[in-house]
N, C-alpha and C positions, 0 to 999 in steps of 0.2 A: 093640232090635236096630238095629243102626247101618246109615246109608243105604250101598249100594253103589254104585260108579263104576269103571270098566272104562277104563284108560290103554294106547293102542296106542301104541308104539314099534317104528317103523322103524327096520332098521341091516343094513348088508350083513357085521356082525360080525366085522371086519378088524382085526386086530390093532393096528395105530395108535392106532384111537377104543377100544379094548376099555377101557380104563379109565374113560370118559367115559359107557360105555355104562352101565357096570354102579353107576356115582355118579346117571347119571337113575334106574335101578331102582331102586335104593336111596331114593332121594328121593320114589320115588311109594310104595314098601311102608310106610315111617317115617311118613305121614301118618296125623296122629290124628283121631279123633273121626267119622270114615267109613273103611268099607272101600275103600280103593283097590286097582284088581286089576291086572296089567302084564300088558299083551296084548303080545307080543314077535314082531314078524313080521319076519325073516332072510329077504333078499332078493341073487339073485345067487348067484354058480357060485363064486367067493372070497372063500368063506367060513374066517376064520381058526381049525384043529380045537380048539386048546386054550379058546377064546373061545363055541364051540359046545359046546363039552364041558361046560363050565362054566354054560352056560345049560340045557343038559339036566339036570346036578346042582341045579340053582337050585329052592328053592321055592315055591310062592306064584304064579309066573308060568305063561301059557297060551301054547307057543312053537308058533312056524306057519313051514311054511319056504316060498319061493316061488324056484324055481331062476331067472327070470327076472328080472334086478337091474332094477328099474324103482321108484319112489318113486310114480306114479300106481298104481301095482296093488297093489304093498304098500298104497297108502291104503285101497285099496277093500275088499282080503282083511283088514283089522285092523279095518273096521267091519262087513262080515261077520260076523267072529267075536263081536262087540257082544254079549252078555246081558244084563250090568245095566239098570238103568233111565236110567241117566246112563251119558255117555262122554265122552273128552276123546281130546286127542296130545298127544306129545311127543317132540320128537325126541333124538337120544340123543348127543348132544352136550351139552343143557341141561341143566336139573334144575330141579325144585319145589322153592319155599322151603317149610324144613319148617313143616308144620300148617297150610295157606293154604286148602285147598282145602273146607276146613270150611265155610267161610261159604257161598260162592258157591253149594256143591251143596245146603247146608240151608235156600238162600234159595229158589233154583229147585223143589225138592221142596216149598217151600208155595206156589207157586205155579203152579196148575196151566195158567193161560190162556199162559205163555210158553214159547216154544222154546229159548232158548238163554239163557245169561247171559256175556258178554265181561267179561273182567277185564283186568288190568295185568302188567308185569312190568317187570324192568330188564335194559338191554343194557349186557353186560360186554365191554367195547375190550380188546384184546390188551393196551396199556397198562397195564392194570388198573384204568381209570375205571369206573364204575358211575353211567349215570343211565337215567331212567325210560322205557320203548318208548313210551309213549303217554301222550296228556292227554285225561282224561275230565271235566273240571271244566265243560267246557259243554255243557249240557244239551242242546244240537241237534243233537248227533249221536246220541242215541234217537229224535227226530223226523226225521231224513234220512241215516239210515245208508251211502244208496250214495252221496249225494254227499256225506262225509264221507270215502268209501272211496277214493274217484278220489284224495286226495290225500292220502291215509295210510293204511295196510293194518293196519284193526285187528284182521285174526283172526291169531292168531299160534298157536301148538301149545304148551300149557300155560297159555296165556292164555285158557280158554274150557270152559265146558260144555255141553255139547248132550243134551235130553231126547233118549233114544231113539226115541218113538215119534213125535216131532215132526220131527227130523233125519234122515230115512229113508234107506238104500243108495240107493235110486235117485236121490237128488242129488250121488253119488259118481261122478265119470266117469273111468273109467280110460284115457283119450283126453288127457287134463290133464298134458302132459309138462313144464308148467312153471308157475310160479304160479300153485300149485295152490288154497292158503290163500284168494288174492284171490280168487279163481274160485270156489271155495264160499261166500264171504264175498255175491260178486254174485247167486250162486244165491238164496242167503238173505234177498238183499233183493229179488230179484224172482220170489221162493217166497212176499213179503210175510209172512215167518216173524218171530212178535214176539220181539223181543230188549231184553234189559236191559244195562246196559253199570255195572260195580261199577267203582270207580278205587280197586283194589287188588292190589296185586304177590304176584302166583301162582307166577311162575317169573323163571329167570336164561338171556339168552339170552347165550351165548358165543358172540363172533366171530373170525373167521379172517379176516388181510390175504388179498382178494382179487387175483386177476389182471385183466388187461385184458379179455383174454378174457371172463375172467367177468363184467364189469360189461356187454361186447356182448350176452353172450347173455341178459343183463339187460333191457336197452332195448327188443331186438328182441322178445321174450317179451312187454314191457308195451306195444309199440305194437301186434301182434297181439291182445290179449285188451284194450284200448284201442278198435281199431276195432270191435271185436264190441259193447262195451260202449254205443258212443253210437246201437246202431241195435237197442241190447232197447229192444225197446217198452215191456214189465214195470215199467220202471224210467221213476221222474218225467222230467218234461223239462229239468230245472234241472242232474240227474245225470247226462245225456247230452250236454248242454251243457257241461258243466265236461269230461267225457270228451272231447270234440272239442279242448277248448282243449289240454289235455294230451297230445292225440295230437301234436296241432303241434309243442309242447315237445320231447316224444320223439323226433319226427323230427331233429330239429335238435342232442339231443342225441348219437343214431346219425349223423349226419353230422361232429359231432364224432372220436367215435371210433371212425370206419372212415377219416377224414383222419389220426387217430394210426398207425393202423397201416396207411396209406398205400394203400387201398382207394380209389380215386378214384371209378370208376364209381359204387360204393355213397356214397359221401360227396356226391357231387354228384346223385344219383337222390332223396338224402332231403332234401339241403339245396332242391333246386327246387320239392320238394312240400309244404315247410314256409311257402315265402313265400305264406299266406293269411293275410286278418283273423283274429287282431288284431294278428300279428308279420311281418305283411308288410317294415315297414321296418326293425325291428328286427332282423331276421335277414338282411336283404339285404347289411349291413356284410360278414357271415360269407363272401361269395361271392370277394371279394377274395384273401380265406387259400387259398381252392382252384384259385387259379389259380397261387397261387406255386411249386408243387411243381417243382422242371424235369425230373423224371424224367415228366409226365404229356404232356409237349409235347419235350420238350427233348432229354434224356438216352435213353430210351429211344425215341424214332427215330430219333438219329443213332446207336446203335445198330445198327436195323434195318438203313438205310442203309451202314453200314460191314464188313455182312457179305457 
């Protein structure tokens, strides 16, 4: 009898990604030599009918609807729904390379003293390049996972399996409105949950050119779950140190761009909080650029003044 694994995928099943949706399905049923099961949690009030129609005729998959479009609840209601003994994600934009998933879960199923096993995969550029999300060739990030993590987010959704009984709900916080992956990732290293990390390509993560916007609400997301990071006690001192340095980084890169989109107050609130060791001087050049603006002195008060 072949081992069973339970894949949640998230999707607010909108007609645009309907294609993309139904190529991850595809990708997680076509795998061999384990049962893989599509947990499909539909999240959100637009919801596309022929798209939903089409997942209710679908077979093999356990569909959940959640009328409240949120990607932290849908995480939580798809591990919720968890039966098998192994679970993963995926989101529905990617897909499993086929037949991958064999190893990882036939490794973890004999082994019973670990929680999770981290795998690989490749990140596909709109270009259409293909190279690898991560590098597992050194051995010291199974001995220092979180600080490992501060500067590269090795849980990715189709990159990973997690024992059920090891990986519980209650380290699912549906509070988690944005990096969500790191955030479980941090849980798991200061849950002190043993992980194995395999340097092999599980899934294809497809990218979309982002907005500016999106890269802000990037920064802002990572210096918030940043500060929280360097003051979990949980986590070594080496980890929380690297999280401080990084926080600094962040800052200076949010002053960046709230100076792009001409946010001054915010540009100059991050950039002043930034100049501590060890980029005191190095970021102080940066101060210069924010004063050039003339609408921050110049333009908009003679403005004021002229009405």
């Amino acid at each position: 009898m072949s081992i069973c694994i339970d894949i949640v995928v998230r999707t607010r099943a909108d007609a645009t990604r309907s294609k993309l949706l139904f190529r991850a399905l595809d990708s997680i049923q076509d795998q061999r030599g384990i049962e893989a099961r599509p947990i499909v949690v539909v999240n959100g009030s637009d919801v596309d009918p022929e798209t939903w129609s089409a997942l209710q005729k679908r077979k093999g998959i356990r569909l959940h609807r959640e009328k409240v479009g949120s990607a932290a609840l849908s995480m939580v209601a798809g591990r919720r729904l968890v039966e098998a003994a192994y679970f993963g994600f995926l989101d529905d934009d990617d897909d499993l390379i086929a037949n991958t998933l064999h190893k990882p879960v036939t490794w973890l199923d004999s082994q019973a003293n670990y929680d999770a096993i981290i795998t690989n995969g490749y990140f596909a550029a709109p270009d259409g390049t293909v190279s690898p999300l991560n590098q597992f060739t050194d051995q010291s990030i199974s001995k220092h996972p979180a600080l490992m993590l501060v500067e590269n987010g090795w849980l990715v959704p189709g990159a990973f399996v997690f024992r059920t009984s090891g990986v519980p709900y209650s380290m699912f916080n549906p509070s988690w409105s944005n990096m969500e992956w790191t955030r479980l990732a941090f849980e798991l290293c200061g849950a002190k949950k043993r992980l194995h990390f395999m340097d092999i390509p599980t899934m294809r993560y497809h990218d979309t050119p982002g907005s500016l916007s999106k890269h802000v609400r990037h920064h802002e997301a990572e210096l918030q779950l940043l500060g929280e990071v360097k003051q979990d006690a949980r986590l070594e001192g080496e980890a929380r140190r690297a999280a401080g340095y990084k926080y600094l980084r962040t800052l200076h890169n949010l002053s960046m761009a709230y100076r792009r989109q001409q946010q001054w107050r915010r540009a100059w609130a991050c950039h002043l909080r930034s100049l501590q060791w060890p980029y005191t001087f190095k970021y102080l050049a940066f101060s210069r650029k924010l004063f050039l603006p003339a609408g921050l002195f110049g333009g908009q008060s003679r403005q004021r003044n002229d009405s």
